[in-house]
C-alpha distance (Angstrom), angle and dihedral (degrees) to the residues before:
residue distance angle dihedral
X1 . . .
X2 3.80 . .
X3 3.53 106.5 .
X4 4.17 86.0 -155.4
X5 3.94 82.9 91.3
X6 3.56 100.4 61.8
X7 3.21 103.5 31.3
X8 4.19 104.6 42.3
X9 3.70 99.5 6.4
X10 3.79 107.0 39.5
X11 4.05 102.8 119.0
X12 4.07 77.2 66.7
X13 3.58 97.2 58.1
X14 4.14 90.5 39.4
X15 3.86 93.2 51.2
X16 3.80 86.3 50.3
X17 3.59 95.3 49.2
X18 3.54 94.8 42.1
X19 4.25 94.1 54.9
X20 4.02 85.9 43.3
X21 4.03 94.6 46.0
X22 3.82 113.0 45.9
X23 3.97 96.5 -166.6
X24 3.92 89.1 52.0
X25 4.08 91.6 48.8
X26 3.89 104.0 114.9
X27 3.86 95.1 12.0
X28 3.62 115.2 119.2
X29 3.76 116.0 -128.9
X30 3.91 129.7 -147.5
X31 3.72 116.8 -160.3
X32 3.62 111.8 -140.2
X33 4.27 103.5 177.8
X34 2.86 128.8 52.5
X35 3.77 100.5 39.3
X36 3.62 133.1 151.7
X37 3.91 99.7 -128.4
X38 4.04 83.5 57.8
X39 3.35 95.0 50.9
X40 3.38 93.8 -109.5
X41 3.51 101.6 -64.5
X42 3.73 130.2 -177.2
X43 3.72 123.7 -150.2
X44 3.94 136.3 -129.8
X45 3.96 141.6 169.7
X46 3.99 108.6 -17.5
X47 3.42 95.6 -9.6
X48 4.01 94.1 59.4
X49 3.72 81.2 48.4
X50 3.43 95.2 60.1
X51 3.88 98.7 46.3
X52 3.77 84.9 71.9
X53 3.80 104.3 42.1
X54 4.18 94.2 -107.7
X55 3.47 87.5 114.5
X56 4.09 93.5 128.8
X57 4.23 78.2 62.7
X58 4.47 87.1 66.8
X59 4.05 90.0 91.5
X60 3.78 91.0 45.4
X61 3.58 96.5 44.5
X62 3.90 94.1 46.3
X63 3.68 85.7 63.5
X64 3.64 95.2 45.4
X65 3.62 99.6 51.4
X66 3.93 130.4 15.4
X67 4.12 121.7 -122.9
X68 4.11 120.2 -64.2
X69 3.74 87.7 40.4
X70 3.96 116.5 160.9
X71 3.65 118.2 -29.4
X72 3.79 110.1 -148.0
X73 3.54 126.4 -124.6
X74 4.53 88.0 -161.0
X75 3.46 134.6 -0.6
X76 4.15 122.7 -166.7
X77 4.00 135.2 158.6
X78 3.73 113.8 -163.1
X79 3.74 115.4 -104.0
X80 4.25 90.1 -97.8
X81 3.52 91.3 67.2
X82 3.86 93.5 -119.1
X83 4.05 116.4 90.7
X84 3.78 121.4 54.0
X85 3.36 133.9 -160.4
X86 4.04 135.4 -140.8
X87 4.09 113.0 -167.7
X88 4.19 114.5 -164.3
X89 3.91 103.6 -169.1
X90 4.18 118.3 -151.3
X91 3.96 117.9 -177.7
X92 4.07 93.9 180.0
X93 4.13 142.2 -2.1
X94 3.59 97.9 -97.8
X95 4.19 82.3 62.8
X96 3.79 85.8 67.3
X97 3.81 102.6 66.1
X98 3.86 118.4 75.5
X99 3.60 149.3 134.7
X100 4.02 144.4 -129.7
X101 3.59 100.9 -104.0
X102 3.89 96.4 -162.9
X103 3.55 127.0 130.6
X104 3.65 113.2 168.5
X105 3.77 108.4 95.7
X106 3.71 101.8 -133.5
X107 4.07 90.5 53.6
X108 3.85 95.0 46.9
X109 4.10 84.6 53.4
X110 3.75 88.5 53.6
X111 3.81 97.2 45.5
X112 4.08 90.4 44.5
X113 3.61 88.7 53.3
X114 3.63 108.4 50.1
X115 3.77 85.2 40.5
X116 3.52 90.9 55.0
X117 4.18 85.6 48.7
X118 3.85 94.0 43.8
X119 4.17 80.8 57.4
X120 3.51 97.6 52.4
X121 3.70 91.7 48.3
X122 3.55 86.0 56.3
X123 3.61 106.6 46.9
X124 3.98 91.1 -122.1
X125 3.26 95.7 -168.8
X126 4.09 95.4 -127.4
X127 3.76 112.0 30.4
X128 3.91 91.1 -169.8
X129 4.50 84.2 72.0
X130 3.58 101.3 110.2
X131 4.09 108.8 -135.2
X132 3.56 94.7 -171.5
X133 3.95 90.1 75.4
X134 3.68 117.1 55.0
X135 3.64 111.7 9.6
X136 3.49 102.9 23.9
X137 4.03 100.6 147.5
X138 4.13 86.3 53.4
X139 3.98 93.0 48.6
X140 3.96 98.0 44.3
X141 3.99 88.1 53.0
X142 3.66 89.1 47.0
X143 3.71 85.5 50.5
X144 3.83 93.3 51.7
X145 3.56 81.5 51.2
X146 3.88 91.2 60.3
X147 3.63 88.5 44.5
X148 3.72 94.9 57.5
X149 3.38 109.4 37.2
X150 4.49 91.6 41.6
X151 3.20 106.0 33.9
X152 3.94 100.1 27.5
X153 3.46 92.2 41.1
X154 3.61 86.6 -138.7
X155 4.73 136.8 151.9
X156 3.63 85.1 -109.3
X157 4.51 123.0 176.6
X158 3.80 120.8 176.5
X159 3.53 109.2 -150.9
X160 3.94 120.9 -157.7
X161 3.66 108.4 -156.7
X162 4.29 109.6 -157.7
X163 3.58 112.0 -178.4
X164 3.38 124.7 -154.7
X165 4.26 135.1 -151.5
X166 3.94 94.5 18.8
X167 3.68 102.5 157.3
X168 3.54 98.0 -173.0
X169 3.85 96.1 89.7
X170 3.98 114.3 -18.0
X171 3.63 121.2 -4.6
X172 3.59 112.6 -150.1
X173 3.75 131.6 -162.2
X174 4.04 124.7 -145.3
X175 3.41 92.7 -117.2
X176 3.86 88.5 58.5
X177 3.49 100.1 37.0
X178 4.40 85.2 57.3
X179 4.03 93.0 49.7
X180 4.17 78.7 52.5
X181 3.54 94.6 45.4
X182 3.83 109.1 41.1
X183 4.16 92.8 52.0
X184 3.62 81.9 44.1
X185 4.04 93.7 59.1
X186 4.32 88.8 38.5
X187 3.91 85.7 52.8
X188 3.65 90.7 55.0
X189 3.45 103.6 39.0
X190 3.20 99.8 -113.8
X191 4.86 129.4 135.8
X192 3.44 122.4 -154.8
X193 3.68 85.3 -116.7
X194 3.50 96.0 63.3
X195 3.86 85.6 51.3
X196 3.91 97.5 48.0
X197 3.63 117.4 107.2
X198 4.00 88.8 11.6
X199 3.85 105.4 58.2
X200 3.75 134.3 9.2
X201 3.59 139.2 174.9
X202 3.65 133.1 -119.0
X203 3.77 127.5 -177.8
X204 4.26 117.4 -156.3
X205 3.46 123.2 -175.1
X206 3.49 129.3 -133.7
X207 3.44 97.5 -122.1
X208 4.17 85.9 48.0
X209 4.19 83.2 51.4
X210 3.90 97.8 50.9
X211 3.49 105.8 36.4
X212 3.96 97.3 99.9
X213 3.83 122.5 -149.0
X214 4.31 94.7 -102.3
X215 3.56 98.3 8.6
């Protein structure tokens, strides 16, 4: 993701999230990956963990999910300490398809399980769909999702961040990126009401993304 967002555009992305999520509206948000005095950083396994003070959740999560878990494209917690926020970034379609590259035995057994729990917990409509082929990168965040709001008992949104016009490989419209999306959600088994509240979309432009405050 283009860390230009967070760290000279980020009262774009928290006025979007704030129209799109009703219980964040009003909240203020502090980024916490990727900034510039990290060296823009992004965050997996423990270590994400830690970037947002759920650090007591590291034994929990080892046991949910085995090493080289999700790497984050953004992190945040809202200023009162209580609401976190996970940020998946897409620049085109072809980003959407992937696929569990585990091999050892024991870790695909872990991943097939909380998959299978993350499913349940959102009424997928046909628990037999396997997530680990396909859209893999969507269905691990939406597992992390599980884990965090569950078992951490925590205010939890997944944000997934589609940008649209970047040049620099494929540009993508909206319109494209939601003929991607809603087949995408069908495959998987997955309603928009067993979404709402959890995840949401947002769409940013280019333009939007690069047009700094001043400039």
């Amino acid at each position: 993701m283009d860390s230009s967002l967070i760290n000279a555009r980020s009262e774009l992305l928290n006025d979007r999230i704030g129209e799109r999520v009703r219980d964040l509206s009003g909240r203020e948000i502090r980024w916490v990956s990727p900034l510039k005095d990290d060296e823009f950083a992004e965050y997996r396994d423990a270590a994400f963990l830690e970037k947002l003070n759920l650090q007591d959740l590291s034994d929990e999560l080892h046991k949910f999910w085995p090493k080289n878990g999700p790497q984050w494209d953004a992190l945040a917690r809202t200023t009162d300490g209580e609401a976190i926020i996970l940020v998946e970034a897409k620049a085109n379609v072809p980003e959407l398809v992937s696929f569990c590259g585990a091999k050892d035995r024991d870790s695909v057994c872990i991943i097939s399980e909380s998959l299978a729990k993350t499913q349940e917990w959102l009424t997928c409509r046909d628990p037999r769909i396997d997530w680990k082929y396909g859209f893999y990168q969507y269905a691990n965040r939406l597992a992390h999702l599980y884990f965090l709001r569950e078992k951490g008992g925590k205010e939890v949104y997944l944000i997934f961040l589609y940008f649209i016009g970047d040049d620099t490989h494929i540009s993508t419209s909206q319109e494209a990126w939601k003929c991607a999306i809603e087949p995408q959600r069908r495959l998987m088994g997955l309603s928009a009401s067993s979404l709402r509240g959890k995840a949401v979309d947002i769409f940013i432009t280019t333009n939007e993304k690069n047009a700094i405050i001043g400039a």
